[in-house]
C-alpha positions in Angstrom: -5.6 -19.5 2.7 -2.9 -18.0 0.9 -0.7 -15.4 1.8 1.5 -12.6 1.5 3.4 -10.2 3.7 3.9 -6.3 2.7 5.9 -4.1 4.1 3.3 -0.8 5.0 2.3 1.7 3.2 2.5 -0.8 0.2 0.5 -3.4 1.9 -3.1 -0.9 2.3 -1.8 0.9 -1.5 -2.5 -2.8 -2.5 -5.7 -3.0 -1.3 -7.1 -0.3 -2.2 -6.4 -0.8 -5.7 -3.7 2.4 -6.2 -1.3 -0.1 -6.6 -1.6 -3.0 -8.7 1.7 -5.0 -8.7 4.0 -6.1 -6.0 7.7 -6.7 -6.4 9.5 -10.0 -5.7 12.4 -11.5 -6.5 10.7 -14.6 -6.9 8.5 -16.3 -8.9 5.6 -18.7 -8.0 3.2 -20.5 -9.8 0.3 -20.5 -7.6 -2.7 -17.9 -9.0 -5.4 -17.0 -7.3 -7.2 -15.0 -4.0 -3.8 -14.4 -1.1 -4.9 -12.4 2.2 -2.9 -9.3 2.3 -0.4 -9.4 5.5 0.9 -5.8 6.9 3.7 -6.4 8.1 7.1 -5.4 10.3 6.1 -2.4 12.7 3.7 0.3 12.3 4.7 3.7 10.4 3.2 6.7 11.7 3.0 8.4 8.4 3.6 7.2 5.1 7.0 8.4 3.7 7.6 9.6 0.7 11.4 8.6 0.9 10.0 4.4 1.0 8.3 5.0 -2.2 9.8 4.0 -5.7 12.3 6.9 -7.0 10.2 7.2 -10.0 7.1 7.5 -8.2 8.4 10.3 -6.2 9.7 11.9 -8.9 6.9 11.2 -10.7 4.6 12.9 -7.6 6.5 15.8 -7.0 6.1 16.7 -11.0 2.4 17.0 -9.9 2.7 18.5 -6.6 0.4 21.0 -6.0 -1.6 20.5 -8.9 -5.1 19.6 -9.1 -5.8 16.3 -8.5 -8.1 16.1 -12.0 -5.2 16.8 -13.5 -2.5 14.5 -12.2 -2.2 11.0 -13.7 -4.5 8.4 -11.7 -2.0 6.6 -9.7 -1.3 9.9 -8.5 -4.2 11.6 -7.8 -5.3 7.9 -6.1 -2.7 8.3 -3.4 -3.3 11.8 -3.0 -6.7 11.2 -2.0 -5.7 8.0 0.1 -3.6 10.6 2.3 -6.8 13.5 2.4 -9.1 10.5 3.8 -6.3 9.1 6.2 -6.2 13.1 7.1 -9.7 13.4 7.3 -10.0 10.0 9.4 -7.4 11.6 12.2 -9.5 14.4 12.4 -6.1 16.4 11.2 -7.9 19.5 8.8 -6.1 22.5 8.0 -3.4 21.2 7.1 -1.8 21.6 4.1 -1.1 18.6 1.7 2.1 20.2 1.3 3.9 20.1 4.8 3.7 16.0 5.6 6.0 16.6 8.4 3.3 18.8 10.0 1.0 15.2 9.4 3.3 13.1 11.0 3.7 15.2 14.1 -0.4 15.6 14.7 -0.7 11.6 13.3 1.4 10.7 16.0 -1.3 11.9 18.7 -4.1 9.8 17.4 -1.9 6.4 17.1 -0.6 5.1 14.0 -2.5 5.5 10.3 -1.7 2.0 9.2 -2.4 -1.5 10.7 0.8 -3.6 11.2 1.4 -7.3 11.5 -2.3 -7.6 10.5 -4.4 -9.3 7.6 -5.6 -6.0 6.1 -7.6 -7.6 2.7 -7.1 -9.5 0.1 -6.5 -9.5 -3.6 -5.9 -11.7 -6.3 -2.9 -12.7 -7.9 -3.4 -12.9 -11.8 -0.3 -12.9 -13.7 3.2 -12.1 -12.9 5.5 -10.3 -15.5 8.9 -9.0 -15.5 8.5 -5.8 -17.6 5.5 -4.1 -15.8 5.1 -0.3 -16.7 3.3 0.2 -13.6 4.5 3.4 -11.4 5.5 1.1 -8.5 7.5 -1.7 -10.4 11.2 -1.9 -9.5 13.6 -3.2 -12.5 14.9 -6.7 -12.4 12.2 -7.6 -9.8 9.0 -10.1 -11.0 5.7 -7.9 -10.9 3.4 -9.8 -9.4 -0.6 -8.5 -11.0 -2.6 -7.9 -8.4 -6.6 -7.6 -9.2 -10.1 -7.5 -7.0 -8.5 -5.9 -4.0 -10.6 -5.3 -1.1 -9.6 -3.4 1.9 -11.0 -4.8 5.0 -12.8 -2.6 7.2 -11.6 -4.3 10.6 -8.0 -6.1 9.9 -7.6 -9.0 11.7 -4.6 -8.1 14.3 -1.4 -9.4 16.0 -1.1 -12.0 13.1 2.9 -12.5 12.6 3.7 -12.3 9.1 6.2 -14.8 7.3 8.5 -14.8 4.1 7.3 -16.5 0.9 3.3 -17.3 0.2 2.2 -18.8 3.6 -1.0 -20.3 5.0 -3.4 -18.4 7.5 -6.3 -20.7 8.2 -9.3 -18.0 8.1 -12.7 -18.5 9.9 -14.7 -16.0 7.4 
């Protein structure tokens, strides 16, 4: 089967829908269902410094607010971090302090799978001028739709560059 390797914390943001396009500076032809590849080693807490300088500045506009209120990408990776919290058992902490979450994160192991097949999605369309919150300039946005987050990953899978084949047994 098709697939594609993502650098983490864009890899799981993929599959579980927050976000919707990945950038490349290529172009393919090929449409359809690609396994989702976490690749390169493991980070122990997302960082906000990895992140697209418009979505930061976009998050820290909203920072602190209400998640009803914050626009849905947003709010969608504010709630991804409260159930990676929640999942590390690290409560009482406030959303506010993420250096506080890295330090506890690091006691339980790392949040995020690497060089795994984490889910899948499918590649719909790819477009150059893609409004999206994650899309880089000059970069093909590659749609992503129907992403599914598996609950086991499969591990120790080595990732590759370009679209490559995994043969799957599922």
């Amino acid at each position: 089967m098709k697939t594609l390797s993502i650098r983490q914390p864009f890899a799981s943001l993929i599959c579980r829908g927050i976000k919707t396009i990945e950038n490349r500076t290529w172009n393919t032809v090929y449409r359809g269902k690609l396994l989702i590849h976490a690749s390169g080693k493991p980070l122990a807490w997302p960082s906000f410094d990895c992140l697209p300088r418009d979505f930061v500045k976009g998050y820290k506009k909203y920072y602190g607010t209400s998640i009803t209120k914050m626009p849905k990408e947003y709010a969608s990776f504010v709630k991804w971090i409260e159930e990676l919290s929640n999942f590390y058992k690290l409560e009482n902490i406030p959303f506010n302090q993420p250096e506080d979450i890295k330090d506890r994160t690091k006691k339980y192991g790392f949040a995020l799978p690497a060089q795994a097949i984490i889910g899948e999605a499918e590649l719909v369309d790819i477009i150059v001028n893609s409004k999206e919150v994650f899309a880089i300039p000059n970069n093909y946005h590659w749609v992503m739709a129907k992403p599914v987050l598996y609950e086991k990953p499969i591990l120790k899978i080595k990732g590759r560059l370009n679209l490559w084949e995994f043969e799957a047994n599922f």
